[in-house]
C-alpha positions as a LaTeX table, in Angstrom:
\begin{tabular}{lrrr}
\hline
Residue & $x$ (\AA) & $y$ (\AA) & $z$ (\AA) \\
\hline
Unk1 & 0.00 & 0.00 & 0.00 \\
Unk2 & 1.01 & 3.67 & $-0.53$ \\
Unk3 & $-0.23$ & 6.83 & 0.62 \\
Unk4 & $-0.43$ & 9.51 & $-2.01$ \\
Unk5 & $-1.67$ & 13.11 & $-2.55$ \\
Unk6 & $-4.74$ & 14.00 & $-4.23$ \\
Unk7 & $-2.39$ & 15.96 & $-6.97$ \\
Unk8 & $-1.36$ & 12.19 & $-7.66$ \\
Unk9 & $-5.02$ & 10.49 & $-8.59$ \\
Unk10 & $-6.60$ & 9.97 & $-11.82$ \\
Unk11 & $-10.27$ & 10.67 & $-12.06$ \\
Unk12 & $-11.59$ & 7.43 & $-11.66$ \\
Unk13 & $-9.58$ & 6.87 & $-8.58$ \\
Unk14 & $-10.69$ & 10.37 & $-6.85$ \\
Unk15 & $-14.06$ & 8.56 & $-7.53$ \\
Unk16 & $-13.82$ & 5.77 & $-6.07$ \\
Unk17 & $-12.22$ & 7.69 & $-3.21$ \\
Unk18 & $-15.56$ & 9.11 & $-3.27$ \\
Unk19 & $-17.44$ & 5.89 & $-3.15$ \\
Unk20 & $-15.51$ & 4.68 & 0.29 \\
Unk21 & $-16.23$ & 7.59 & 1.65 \\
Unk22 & $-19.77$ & 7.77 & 0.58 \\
Unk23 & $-19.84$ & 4.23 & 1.77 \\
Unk24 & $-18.10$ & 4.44 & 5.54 \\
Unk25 & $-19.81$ & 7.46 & 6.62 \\
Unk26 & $-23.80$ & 8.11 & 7.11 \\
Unk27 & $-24.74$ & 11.19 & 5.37 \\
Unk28 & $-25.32$ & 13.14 & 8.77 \\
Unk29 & $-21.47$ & 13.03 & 9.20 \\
Unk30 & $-20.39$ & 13.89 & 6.11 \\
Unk31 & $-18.94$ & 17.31 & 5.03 \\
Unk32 & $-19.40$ & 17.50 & 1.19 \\
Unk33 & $-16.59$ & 15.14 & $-0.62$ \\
Unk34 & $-15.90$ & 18.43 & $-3.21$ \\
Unk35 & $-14.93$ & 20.78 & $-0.06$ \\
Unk36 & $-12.40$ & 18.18 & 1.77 \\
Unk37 & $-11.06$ & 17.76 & $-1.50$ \\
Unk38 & $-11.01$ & 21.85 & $-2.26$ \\
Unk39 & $-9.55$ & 22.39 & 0.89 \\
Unk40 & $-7.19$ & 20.00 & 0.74 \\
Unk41 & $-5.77$ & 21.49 & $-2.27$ \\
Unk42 & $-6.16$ & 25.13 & $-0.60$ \\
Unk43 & $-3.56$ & 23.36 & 2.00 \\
Unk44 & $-6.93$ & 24.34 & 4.57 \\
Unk45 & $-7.30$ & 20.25 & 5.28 \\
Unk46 & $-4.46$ & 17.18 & 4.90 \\
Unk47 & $-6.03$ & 14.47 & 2.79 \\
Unk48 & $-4.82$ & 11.12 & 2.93 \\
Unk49 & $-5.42$ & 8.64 & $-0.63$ \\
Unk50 & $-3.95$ & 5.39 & 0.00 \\
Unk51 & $-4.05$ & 2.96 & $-3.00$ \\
Unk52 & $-3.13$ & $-0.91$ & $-3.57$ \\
Unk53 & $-1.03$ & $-0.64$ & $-7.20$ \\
Unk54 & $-3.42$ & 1.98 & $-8.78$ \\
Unk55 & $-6.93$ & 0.78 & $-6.40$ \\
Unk56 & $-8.01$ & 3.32 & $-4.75$ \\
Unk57 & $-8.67$ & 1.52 & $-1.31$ \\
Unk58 & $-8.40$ & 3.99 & 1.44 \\
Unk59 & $-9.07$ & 7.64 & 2.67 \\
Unk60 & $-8.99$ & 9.88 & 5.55 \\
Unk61 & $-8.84$ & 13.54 & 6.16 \\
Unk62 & $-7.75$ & 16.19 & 8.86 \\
Unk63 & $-7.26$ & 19.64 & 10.00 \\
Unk64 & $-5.14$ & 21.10 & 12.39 \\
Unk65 & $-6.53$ & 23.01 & 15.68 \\
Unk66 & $-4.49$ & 25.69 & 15.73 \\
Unk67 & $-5.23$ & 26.85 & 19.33 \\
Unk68 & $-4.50$ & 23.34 & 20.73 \\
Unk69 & $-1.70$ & 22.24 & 18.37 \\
Unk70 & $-3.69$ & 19.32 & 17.72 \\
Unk71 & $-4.67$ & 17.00 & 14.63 \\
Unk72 & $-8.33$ & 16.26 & 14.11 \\
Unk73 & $-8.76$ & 13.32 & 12.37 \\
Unk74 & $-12.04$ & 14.16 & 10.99 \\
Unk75 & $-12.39$ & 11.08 & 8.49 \\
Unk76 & $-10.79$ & 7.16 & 8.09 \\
Unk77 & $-11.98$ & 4.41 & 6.11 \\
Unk78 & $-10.79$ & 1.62 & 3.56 \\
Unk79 & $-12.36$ & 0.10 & 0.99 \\
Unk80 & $-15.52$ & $-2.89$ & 2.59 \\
Unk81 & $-13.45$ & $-5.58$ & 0.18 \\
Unk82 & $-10.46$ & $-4.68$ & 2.03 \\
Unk83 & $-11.37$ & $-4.19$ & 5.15 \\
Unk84 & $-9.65$ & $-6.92$ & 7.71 \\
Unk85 & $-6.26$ & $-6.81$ & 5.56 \\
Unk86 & $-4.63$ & $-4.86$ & 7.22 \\
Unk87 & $-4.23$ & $-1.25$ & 5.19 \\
Unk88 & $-6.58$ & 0.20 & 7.82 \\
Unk89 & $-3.48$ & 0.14 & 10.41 \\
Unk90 & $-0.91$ & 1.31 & 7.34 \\
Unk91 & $-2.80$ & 3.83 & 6.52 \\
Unk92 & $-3.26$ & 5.15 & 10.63 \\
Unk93 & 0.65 & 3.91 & 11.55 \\
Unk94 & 0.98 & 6.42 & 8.70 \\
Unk95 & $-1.27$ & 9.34 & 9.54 \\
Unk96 & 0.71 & 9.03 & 13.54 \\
Unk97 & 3.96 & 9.77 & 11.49 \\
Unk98 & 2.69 & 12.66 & 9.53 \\
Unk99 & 1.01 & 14.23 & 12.10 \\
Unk100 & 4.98 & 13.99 & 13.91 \\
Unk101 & 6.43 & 15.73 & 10.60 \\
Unk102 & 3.74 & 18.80 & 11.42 \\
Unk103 & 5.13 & 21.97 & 12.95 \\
Unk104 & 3.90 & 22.63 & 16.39 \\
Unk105 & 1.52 & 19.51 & 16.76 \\
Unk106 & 1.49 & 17.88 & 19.32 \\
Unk107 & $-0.71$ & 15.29 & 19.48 \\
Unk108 & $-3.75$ & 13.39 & 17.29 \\
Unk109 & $-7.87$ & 13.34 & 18.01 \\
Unk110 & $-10.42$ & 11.13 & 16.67 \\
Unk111 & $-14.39$ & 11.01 & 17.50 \\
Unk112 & $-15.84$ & 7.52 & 17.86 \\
Unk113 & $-19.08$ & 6.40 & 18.06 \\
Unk114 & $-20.28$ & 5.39 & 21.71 \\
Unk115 & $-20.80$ & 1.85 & 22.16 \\
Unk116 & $-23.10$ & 2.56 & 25.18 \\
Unk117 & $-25.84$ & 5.20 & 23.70 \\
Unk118 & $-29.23$ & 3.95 & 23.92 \\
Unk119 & $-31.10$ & 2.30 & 22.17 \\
Unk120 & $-28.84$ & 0.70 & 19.77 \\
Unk121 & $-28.53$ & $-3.05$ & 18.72 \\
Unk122 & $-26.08$ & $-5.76$ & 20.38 \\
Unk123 & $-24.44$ & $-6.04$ & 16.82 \\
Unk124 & $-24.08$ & $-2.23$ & 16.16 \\
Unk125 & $-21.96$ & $-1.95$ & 19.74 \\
Unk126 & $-20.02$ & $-4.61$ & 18.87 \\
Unk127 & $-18.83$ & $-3.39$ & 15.61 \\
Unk128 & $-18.35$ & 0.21 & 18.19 \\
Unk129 & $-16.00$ & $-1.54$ & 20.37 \\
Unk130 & $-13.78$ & $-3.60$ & 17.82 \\
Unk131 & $-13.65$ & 0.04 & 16.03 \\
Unk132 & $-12.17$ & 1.78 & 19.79 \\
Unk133 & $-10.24$ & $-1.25$ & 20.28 \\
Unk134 & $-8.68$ & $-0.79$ & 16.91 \\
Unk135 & $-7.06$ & 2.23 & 18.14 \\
Unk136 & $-6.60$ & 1.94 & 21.55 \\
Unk137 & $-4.53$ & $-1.36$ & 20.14 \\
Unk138 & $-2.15$ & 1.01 & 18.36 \\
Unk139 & $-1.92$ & 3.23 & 21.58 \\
Unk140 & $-4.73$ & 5.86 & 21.81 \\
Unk141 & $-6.52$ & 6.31 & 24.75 \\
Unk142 & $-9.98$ & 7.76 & 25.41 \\
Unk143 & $-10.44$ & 11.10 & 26.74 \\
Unk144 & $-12.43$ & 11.59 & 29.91 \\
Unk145 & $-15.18$ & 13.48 & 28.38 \\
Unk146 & $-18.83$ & 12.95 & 29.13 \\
Unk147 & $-21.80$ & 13.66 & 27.38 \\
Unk148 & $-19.93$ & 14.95 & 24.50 \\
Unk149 & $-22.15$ & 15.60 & 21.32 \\
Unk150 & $-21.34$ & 16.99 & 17.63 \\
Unk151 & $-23.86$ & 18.97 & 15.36 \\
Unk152 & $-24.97$ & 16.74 & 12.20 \\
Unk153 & $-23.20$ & 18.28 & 9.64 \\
Unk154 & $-26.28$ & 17.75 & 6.79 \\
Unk155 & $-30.21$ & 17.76 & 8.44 \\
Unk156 & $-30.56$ & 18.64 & 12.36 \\
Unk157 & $-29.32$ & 17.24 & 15.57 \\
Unk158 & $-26.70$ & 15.52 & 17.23 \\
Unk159 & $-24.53$ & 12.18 & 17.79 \\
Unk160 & $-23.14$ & 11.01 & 21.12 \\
Unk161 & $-19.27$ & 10.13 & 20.33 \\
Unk162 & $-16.13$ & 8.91 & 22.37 \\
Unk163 & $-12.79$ & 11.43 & 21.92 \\
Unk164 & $-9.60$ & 9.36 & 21.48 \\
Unk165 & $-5.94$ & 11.11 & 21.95 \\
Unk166 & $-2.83$ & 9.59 & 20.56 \\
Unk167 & 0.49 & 11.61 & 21.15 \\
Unk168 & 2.67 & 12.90 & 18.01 \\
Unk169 & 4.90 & 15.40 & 20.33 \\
Unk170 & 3.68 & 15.47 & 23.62 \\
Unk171 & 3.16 & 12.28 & 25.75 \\
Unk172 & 0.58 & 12.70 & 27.99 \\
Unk173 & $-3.44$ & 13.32 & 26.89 \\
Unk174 & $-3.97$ & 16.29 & 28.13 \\
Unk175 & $-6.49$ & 16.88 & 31.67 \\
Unk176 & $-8.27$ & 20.02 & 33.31 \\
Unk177 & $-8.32$ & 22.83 & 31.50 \\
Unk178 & $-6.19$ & 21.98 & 28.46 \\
Unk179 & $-8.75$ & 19.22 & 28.10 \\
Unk180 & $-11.71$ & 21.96 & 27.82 \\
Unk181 & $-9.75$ & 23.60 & 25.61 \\
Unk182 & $-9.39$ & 20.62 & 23.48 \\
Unk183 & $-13.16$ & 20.15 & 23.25 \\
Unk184 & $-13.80$ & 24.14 & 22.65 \\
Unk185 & $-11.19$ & 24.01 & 19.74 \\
Unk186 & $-13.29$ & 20.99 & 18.38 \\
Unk187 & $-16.52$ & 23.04 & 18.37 \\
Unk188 & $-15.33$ & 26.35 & 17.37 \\
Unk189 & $-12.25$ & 25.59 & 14.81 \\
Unk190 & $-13.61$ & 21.82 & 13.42 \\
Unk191 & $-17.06$ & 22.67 & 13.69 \\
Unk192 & $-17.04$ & 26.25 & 13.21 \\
Unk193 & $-19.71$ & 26.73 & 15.88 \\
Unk194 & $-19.55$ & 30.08 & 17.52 \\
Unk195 & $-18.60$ & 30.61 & 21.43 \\
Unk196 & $-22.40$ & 31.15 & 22.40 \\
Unk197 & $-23.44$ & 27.97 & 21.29 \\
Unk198 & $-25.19$ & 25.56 & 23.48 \\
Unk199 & $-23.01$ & 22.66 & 23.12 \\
Unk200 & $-19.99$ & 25.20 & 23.30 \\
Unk201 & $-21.59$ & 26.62 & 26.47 \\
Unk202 & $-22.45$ & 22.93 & 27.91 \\
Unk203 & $-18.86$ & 21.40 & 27.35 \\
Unk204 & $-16.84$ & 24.82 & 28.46 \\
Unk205 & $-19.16$ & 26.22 & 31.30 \\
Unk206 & $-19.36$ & 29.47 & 29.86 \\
\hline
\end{tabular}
């Protein structure tokens, strides 16, 4: 497998990027495909195209915080044929040593659905917790952050999700108020909600 830039893909494999994306995400959590991929050639996101030979078979997407020094890994998925071979740990092994190469970051976050909300089937928490494990296995940790909810980015409403840290420059997850000011930098610079916001206001205390 090799990770490439999107300056690198033919059209047919930008769409079938497309189509694993389309695929991996639910259309409440998706930004529009065009935008990631305008931004990441406005150097505004880092886009990640891995491909087996010339398949397309993997994507993912980030931005930086800038207040926190911290990645936001806003999107990861391979290919359903390839899933279990073992490109989804390339392709994360490789985003850790990116994120490294970045000035002034210092570390890597990642939103998870929660295994425990409500209401959902034994099967759909099961395929939650092998997706946690996945990273935890490859040494992120999940933040101590309750109740935390994102906007839908398409219709209205919101998701309960798990935060995971992994470390790129700085070793420990960070606690107290860096930790607030992890989740306010989420909100304000990866959501783009403003300060006055209720889930701003609920997470923050202000």
């Amino acid at each position: 497998m090799r990770v490439t830039a999107l300056s690198d893909l033919r059209p047919p494999q930008v769409r079938a990027v497309e189509e694993i994306y389309l695929e991996a995400f639910p259309s409440g959590e998706r930004m529009p495909f065009d935008e990631i991929l305008s931004d990441a050639n406005n150097g505004v996101r880092v886009a990640y195209f891995a491909l087996d030979e010339d398949t397309a078979i993997g994507f993912a997407s980030a931005c930086v915080l800038q207040s926190v020094q911290t990645f936001f890994l806003e999107y990861i998925a391979i290919s359903r044929s390839q899933r279990g071979s073992g490109f989804g740990g390339e392709l994360w092994r490789h985003i850790c040593a990116d994120a490294q190469l970045h000035q002034n970051v210092s570390a890597i976050v990642l939103e998870v659905e929660d295994p425990d909300e409500p209401d959902i089937d034994p099967g759909t928490a099961a395929d939650r917790r092998r997706r946690i494990s996945f990273y935890t296995d490859r040494g992120a940790r999940v933040l101590p952050i309750t109740d935390y909810r994102v906007p839908l980015l398409q219709g209205d409403g919101e998701l309960p999700m798990l935060l995971l840290w992994t470390p790129a420059a700085r070793s420990q997850p960070p606690t107290g108020d860096e930790l607030v000011d992890l989740v306010r930098a989420l909100y304000e610079e990866g959501y783009d909600l403003l300060p006055s916001h209720p889930l701003v206001i609920a997470a923050t205390g202000k």
